[in-house]
RODO-2510 file (C-alpha; in nm, 4 decimals, decimal comma):
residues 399
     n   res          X          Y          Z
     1     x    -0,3525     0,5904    -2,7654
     2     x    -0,0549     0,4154    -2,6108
     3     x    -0,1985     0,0483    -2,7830
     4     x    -0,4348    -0,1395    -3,0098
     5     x    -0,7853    -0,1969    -2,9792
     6     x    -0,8471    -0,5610    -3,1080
     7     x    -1,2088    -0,6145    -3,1857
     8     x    -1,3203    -0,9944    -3,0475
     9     x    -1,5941    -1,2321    -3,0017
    10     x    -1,7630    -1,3509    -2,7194
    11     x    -1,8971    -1,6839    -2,8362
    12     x    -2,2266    -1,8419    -2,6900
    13     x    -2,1674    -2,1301    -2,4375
    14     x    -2,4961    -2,3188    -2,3402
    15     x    -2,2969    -2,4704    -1,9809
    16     x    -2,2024    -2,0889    -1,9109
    17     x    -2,5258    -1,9671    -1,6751
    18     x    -2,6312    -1,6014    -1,7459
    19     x    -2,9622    -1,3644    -1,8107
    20     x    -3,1097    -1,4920    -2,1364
    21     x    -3,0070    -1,1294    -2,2682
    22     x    -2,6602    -1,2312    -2,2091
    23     x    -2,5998    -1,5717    -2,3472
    24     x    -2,5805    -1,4720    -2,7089
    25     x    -2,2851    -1,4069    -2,8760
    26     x    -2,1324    -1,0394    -2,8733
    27     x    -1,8274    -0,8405    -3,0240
    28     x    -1,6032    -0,6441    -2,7790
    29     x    -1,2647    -0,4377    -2,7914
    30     x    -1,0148    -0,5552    -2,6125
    31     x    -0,7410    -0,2971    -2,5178
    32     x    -0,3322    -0,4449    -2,5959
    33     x    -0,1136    -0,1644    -2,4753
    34     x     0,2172    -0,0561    -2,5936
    35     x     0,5111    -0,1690    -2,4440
    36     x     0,6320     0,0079    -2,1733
    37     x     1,0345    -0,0753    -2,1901
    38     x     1,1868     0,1999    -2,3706
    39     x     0,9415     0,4903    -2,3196
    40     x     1,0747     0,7639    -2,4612
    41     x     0,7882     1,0132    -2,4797
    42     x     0,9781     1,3868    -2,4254
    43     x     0,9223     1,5150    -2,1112
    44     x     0,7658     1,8918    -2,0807
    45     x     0,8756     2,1721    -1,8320
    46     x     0,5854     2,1754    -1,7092
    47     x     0,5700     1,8142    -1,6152
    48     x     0,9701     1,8242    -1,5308
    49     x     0,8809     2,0627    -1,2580
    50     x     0,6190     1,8484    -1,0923
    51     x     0,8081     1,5928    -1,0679
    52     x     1,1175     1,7603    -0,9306
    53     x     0,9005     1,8847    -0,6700
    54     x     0,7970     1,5336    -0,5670
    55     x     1,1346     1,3787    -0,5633
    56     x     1,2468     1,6640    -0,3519
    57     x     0,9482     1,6070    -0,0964
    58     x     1,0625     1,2652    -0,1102
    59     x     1,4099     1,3193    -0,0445
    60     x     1,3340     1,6194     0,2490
    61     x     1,1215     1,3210     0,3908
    62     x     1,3487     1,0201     0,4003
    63     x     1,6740     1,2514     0,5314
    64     x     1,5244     1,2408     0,8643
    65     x     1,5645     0,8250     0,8845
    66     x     1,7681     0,7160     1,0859
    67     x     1,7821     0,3204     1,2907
    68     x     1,6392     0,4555     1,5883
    69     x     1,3090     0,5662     1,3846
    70     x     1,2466     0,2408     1,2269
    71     x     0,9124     0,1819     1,3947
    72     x     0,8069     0,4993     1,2401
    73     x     0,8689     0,3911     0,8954
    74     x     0,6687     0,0403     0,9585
    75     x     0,4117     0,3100     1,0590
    76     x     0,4042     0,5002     0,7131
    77     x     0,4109     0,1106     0,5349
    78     x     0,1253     0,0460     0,7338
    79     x    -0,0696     0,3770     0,6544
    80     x     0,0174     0,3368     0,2787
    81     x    -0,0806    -0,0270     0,3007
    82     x    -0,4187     0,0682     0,4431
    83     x    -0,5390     0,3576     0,2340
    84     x    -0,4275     0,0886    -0,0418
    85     x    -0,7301    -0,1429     0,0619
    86     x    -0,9543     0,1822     0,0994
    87     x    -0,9009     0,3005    -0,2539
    88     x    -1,1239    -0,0780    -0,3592
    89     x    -1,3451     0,0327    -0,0869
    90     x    -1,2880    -0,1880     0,1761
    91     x    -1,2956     0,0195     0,5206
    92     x    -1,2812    -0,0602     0,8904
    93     x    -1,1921     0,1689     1,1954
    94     x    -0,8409     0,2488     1,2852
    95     x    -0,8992     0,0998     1,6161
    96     x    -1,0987    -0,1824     1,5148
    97     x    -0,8335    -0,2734     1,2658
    98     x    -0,5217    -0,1887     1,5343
    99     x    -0,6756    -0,4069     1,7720
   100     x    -0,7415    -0,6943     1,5250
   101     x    -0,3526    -0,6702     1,3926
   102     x    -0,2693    -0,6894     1,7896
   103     x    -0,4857    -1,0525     1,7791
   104     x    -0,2945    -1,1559     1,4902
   105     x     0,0223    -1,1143     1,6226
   106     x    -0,0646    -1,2521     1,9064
   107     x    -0,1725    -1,5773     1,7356
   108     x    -0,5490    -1,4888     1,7988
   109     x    -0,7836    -1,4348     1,4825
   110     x    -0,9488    -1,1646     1,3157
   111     x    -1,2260    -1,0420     1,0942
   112     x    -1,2291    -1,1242     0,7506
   113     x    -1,2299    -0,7709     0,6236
   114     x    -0,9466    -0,7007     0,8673
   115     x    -0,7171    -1,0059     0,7932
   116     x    -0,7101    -0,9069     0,4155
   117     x    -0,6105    -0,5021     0,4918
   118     x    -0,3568    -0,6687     0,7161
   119     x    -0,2289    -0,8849     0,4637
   120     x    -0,1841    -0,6136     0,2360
   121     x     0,0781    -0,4577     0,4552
   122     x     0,2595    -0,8072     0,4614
   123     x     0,2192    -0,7792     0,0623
   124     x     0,3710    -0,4395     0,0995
   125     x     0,6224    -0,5218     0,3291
   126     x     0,7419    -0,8657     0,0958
   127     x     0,7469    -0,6272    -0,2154
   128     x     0,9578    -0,3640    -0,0304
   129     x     1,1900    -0,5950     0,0845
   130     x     1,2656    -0,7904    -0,1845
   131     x     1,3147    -0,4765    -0,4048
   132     x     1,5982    -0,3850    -0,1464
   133     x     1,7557    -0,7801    -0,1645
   134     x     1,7114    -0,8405    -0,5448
   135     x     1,9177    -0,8138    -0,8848
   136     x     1,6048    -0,7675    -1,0476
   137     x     1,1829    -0,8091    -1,0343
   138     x     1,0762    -1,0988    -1,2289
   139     x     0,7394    -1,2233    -1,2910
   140     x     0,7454    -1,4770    -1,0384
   141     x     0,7952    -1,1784    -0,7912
   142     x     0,4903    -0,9983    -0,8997
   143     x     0,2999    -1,3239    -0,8616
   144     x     0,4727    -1,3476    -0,4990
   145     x     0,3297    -1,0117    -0,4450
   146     x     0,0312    -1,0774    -0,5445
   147     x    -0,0217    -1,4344    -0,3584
   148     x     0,0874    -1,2551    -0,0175
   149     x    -0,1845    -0,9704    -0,0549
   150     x    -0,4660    -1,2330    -0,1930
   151     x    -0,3693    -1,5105     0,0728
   152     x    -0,6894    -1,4394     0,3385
   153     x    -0,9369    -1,2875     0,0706
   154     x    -1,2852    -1,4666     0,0243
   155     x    -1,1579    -1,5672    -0,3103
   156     x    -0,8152    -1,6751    -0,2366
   157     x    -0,8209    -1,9523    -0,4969
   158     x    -0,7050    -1,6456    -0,6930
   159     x    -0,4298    -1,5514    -0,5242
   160     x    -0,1044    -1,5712    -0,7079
   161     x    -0,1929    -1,7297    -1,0323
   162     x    -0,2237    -1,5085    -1,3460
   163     x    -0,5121    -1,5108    -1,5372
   164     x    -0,6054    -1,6879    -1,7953
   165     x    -0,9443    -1,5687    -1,8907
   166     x    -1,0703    -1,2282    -2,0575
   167     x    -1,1516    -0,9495    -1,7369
   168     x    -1,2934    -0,6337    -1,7944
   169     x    -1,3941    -0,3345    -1,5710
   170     x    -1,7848    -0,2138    -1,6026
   171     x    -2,0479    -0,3655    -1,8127
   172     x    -2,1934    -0,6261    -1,6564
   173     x    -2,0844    -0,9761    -1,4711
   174     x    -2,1350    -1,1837    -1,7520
   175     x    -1,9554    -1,0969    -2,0893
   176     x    -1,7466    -0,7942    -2,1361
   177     x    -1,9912    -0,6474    -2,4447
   178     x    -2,0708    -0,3068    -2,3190
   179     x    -1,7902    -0,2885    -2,0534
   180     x    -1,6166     0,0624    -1,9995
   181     x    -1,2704    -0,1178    -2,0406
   182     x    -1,1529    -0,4912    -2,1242
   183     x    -0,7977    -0,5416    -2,0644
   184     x    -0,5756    -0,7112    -2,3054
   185     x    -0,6604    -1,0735    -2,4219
   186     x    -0,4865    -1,3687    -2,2251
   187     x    -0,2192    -1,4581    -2,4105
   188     x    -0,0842    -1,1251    -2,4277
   189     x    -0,0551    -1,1146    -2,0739
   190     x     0,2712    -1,3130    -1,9917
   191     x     0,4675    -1,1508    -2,2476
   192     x     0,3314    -0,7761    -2,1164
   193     x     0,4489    -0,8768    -1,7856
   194     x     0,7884    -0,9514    -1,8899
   195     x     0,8124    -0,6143    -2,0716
   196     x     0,6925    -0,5139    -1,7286
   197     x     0,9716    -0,6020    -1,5393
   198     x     1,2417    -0,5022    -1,8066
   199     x     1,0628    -0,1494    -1,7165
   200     x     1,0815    -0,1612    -1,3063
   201     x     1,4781    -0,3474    -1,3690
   202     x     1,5831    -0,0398    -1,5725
   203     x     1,6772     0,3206    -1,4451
   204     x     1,6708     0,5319    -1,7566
   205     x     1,3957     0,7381    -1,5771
   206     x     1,3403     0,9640    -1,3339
   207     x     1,2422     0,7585    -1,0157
   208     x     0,9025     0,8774    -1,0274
   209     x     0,8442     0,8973    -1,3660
   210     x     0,9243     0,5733    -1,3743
   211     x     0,7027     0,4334    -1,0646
   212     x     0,4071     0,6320    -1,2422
   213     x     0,4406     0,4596    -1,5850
   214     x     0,4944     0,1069    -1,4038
   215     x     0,1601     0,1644    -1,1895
   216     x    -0,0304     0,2530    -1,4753
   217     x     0,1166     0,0127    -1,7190
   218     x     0,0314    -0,2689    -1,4649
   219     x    -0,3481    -0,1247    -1,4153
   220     x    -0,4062    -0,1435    -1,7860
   221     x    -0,2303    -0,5421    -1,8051
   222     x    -0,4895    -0,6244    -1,4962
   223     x    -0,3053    -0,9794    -1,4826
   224     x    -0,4949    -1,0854    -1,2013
   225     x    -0,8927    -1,1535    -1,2060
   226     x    -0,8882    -0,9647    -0,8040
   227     x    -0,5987    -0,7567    -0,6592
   228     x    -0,4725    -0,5866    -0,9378
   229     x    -0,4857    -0,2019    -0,7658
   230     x    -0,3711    -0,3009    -0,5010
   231     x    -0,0856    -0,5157    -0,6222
   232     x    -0,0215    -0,2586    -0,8811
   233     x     0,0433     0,0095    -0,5813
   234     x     0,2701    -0,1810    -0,4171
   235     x     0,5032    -0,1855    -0,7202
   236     x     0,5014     0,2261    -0,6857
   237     x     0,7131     0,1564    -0,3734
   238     x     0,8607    -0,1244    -0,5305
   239     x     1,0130     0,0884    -0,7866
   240     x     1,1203     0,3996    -0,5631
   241     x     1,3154     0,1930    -0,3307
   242     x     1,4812     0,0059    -0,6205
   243     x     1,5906     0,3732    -0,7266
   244     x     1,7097     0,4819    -0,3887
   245     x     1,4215     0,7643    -0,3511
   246     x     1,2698     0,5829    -0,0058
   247     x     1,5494     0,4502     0,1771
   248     x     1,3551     0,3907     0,5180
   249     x     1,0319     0,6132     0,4891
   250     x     0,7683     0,5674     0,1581
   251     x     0,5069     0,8358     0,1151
   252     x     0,1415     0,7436     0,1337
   253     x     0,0509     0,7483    -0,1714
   254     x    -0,2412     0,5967    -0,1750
   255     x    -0,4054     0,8141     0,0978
   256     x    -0,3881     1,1503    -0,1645
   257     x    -0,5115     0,9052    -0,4113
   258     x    -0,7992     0,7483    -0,2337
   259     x    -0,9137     1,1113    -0,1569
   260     x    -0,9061     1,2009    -0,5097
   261     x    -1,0470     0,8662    -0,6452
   262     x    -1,2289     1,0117    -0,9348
   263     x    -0,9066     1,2101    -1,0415
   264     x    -0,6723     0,8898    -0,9953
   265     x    -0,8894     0,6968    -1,2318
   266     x    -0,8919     1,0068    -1,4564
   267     x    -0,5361     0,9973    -1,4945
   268     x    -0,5410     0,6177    -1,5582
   269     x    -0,7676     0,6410    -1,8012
   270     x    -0,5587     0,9226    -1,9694
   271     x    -0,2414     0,6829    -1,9529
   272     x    -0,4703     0,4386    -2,1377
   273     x    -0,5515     0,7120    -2,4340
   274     x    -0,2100     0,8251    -2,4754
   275     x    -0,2157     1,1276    -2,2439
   276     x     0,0733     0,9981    -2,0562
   277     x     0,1578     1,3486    -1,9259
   278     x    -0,1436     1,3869    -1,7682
   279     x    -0,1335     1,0437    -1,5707
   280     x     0,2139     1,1414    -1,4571
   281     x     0,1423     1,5169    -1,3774
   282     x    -0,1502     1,3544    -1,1259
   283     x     0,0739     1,0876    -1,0135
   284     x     0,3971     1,2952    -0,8993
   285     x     0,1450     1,5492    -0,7778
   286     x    -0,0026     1,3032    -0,5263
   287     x     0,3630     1,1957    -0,4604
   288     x     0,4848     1,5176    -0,3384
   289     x     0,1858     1,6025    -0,1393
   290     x     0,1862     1,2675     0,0482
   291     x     0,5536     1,3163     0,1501
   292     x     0,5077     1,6280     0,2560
   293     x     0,2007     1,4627     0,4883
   294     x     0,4092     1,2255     0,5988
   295     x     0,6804     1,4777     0,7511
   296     x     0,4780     1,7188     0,8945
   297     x     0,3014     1,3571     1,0855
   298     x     0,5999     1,1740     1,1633
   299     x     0,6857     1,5182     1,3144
   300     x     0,3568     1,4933     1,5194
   301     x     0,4309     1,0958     1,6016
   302     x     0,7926     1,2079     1,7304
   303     x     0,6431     1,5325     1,9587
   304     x     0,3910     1,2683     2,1417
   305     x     0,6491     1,0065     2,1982
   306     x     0,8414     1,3302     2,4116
   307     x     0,5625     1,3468     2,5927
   308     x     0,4825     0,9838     2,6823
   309     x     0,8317     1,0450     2,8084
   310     x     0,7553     1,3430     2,9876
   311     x     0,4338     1,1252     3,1659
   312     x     0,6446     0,8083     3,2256
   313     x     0,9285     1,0666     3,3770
   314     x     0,6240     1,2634     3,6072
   315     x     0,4693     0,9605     3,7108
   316     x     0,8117     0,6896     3,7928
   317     x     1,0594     0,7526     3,6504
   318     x     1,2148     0,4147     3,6242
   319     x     1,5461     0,3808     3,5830
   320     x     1,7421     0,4027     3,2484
   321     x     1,7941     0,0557     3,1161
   322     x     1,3915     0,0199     3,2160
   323     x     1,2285    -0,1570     2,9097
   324     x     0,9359     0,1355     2,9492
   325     x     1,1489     0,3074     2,7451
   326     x     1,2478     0,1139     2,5024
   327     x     0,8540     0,0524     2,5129
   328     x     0,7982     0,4084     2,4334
   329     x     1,0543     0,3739     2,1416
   330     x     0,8589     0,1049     1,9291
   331     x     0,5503     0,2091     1,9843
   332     x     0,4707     0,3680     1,6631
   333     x     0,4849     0,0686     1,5050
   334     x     0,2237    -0,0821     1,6916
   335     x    -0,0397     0,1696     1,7879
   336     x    -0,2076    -0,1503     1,9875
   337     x     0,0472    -0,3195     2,1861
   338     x     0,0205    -0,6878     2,3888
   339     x     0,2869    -0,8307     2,6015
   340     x     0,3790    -1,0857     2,3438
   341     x     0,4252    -0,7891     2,1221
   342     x     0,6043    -0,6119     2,3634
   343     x     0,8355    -0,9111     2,4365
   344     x     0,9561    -0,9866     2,0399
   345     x     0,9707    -0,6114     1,9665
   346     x     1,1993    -0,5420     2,2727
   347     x     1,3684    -0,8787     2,2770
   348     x     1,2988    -0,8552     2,6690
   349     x     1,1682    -1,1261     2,9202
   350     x     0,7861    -1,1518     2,9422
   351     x     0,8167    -1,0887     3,3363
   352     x     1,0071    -0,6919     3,3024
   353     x     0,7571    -0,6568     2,9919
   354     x     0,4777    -0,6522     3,2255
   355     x     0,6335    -0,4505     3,4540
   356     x     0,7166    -0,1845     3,2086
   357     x     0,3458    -0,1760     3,0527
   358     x     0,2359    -0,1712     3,4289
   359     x     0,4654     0,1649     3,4320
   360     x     0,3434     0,2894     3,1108
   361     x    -0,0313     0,2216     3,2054
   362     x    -0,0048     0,4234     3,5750
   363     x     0,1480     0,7304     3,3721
   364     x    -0,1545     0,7184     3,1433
   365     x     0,1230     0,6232     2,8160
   366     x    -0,0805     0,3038     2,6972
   367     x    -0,4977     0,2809     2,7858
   368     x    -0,6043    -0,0915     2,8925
   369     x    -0,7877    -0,1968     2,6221
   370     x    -0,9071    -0,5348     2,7472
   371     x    -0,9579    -0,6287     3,1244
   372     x    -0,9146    -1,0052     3,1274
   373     x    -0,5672    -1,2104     3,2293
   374     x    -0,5686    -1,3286     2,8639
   375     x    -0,4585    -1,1960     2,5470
   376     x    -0,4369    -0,8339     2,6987
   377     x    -0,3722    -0,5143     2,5052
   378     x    -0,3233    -0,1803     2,5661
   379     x    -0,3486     0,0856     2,3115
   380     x    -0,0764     0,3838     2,2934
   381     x    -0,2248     0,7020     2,4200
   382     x    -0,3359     0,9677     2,1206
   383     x    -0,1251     0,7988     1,8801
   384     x    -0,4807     0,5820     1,6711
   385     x    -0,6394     0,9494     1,6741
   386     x    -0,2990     1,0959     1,4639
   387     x    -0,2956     0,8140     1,2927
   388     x    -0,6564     0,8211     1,1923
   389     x    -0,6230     1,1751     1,0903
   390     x    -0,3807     1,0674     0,8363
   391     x    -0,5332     0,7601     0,6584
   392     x    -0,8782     1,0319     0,6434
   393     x    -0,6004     1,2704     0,4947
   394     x    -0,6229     1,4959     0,7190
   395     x    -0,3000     1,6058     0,6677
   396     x    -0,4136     1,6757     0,2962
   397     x    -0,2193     2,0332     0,2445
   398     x     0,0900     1,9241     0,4881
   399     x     0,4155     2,1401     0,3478
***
């Protein structure tokens, strides 16, 4: 067992409302795990080999960045970000959810559902980004995190501030006697979470070795009383771009494990009992078989922009500096596209925006998706039903 099992009290409280079955007092376990800074556990052939596979995926994926493809990494962050939200369950259609990021960024609103999968790619994107721009991940950071993916839940009052209560996972809502696993006490929390970010700060690890054991270190802390996968996933990418692994592109991780939900928690719960090799044989597994997902779609992505190019070329062929083009270009990063879109993402003038969607929508490039003078979007032909295919997994045994 990689920790200590600390046997506790839960002490009757009359003000605290429950069942009458669960106001008395009860003894639990409470689970303080080792620290993770300075794991040295040997590392087996077997499991060397796994993960040599996976950071050569990785590698064979991000050597085909370049600045030009930049929407198509946003496009990967996005697809991570969403299977991310899908792994706790929460779900809503690819186009329902493109066309409700298109309303947000075009200062309209959105369902609640929506809004928070959204703001988990903004979490993403803030955890990504800082990992490129900082000396090293502090705590504050992780709360930052954290904050950014909470900020539109139902409970936001949770958002950003570390918990200072007992949580547990299973059992029942009222006392953790009887739940399937209580995370370490309160107190221990803050000084686990500085041990934490010693771990992500060093690079005495392989890259994903290391990104494994920092997921599952954070899962078993569970700082937060909400948001604690999801937050924990985003360090995964937080780590490999620290380490240099995902320059531009990050494999979607979370898609191979929110197929294989029952195995991901598996390998957690393996972590949790010492089996460390098995959490990290699952881990660089799913690793290598989302980068190799993400190639063979980004190849896919690349093939249909050639022929929106072909259609735009057939149909009229504007002339070179046309902002169609450059239309065509950033697409991929926003499978539902508006003029105000349009306008920041080409840095054009509203007036030759509409003119170029006007071009793109007579060569059958981008389908009206709204009819009125206001707020109009237009979705990017065949690019939500690739993208769909990916966050289902379809890509599941991609090479």
């Amino acid at each position: 067992m990689r920790g200590t099992l600390v046997r506790r009290t839960w002490e009757y409280d009359p003000a605290r409302y429950a069942p009458p079955r669960f106001r008395r007092a009860c003894h639990y376990e409470a689970f303080i795990p080792d620290d993770l800074f300075g794991f040295d556990e040997p590392i087996t052939a077997d499991l060397a080999g796994v993960v040599s596979d996976a950071e050569t995926a990785v590698h064979r994926l991000n050597a085909q960045a370049r600045p030009g493809l930049a929407p198509l990494a946003r496009l990967l962050l996005r697809t991570e970000s969403i299977a991310s939200s899908k792994v706790e369950g929460m779900q809503v259609d690819a186009r329902d959810l493109a066309r409700a990021e298109a309303r947000l960024e075009s200062g309209g609103k959105a369902g609640s559902t929506a809004a928070e999968i959204l703001a988990n790619i903004d979490a993403m994107d803030l955890a990504i980004d800082h990992a490129t721009g900082s000396n090293a991940v502090t705590v504050d950071d992780l709360v930052g995190i954290h904050a950014a993916l909470m900020a539109t839940a139902p409970n936001g009052h949770v958002a950003g501030v570390v918990r200072t209560e007992q949580n547990w996972i299973g059992g029942n809502n009222y006392n953790p006697c009887g739940a399937s696993f209580v995370g370490p006490p309160p107190q221990e929390v803050p000084r686990l979470l500085e041990d934490l970010c010693q771990s992500i700060n060093d690079d005495a690890l392989p890259p994903v070795i290391q990104s494994g054991l920092v997921h599952a270190q954070f899962e078993v802390i569970h700082p937060f009383l909400d948001g604690n996968g999801r937050t924990g996933r985003a360090l995964i990418h937080v780590v490999l771009r620290r380490r240099g692994l995902t320059p531009m592109y990050v494999p979607p991780i979370s898609v191979v494990l929110a197929g294989h939900k029952d195995a991901y928690i598996a390998g957690l719960d393996a972590y949790a009992r010492g089996n460390s090799e098995a959490w990290l044989t699952t881990f660089a597994a799913a690793t290598a078989q989302s980068a190799g997902m993400a190639a063979d779609y980004l190849r896919q992505v690349t093939a249909l922009q050639d022929r929106w190019r072909a259609m735009l070329r057939a149909s009229s062929n504007p002339r070179a500096d046309s902002v169609a083009w450059a239309l065509i270009d950033v697409m991929p990063a926003h499978p539902m596209i508006s003029v105000p879109i349009a306008v920041t993402a080409t840095g054009r003038t509203k007036a030759v925006v509409n003119e170029a969607l006007g071009h793109l929508e007579a060569a059958g490039v981008v389908i009206r998706a709204s009819h009125g003078q206001r707020n109009r979007t237009w979705e990017a032909a065949g690019l939500l039903d690739l993208l769909a295919d990916l966050e289902a997994g379809a890509y599941a045994h991609a090479k």
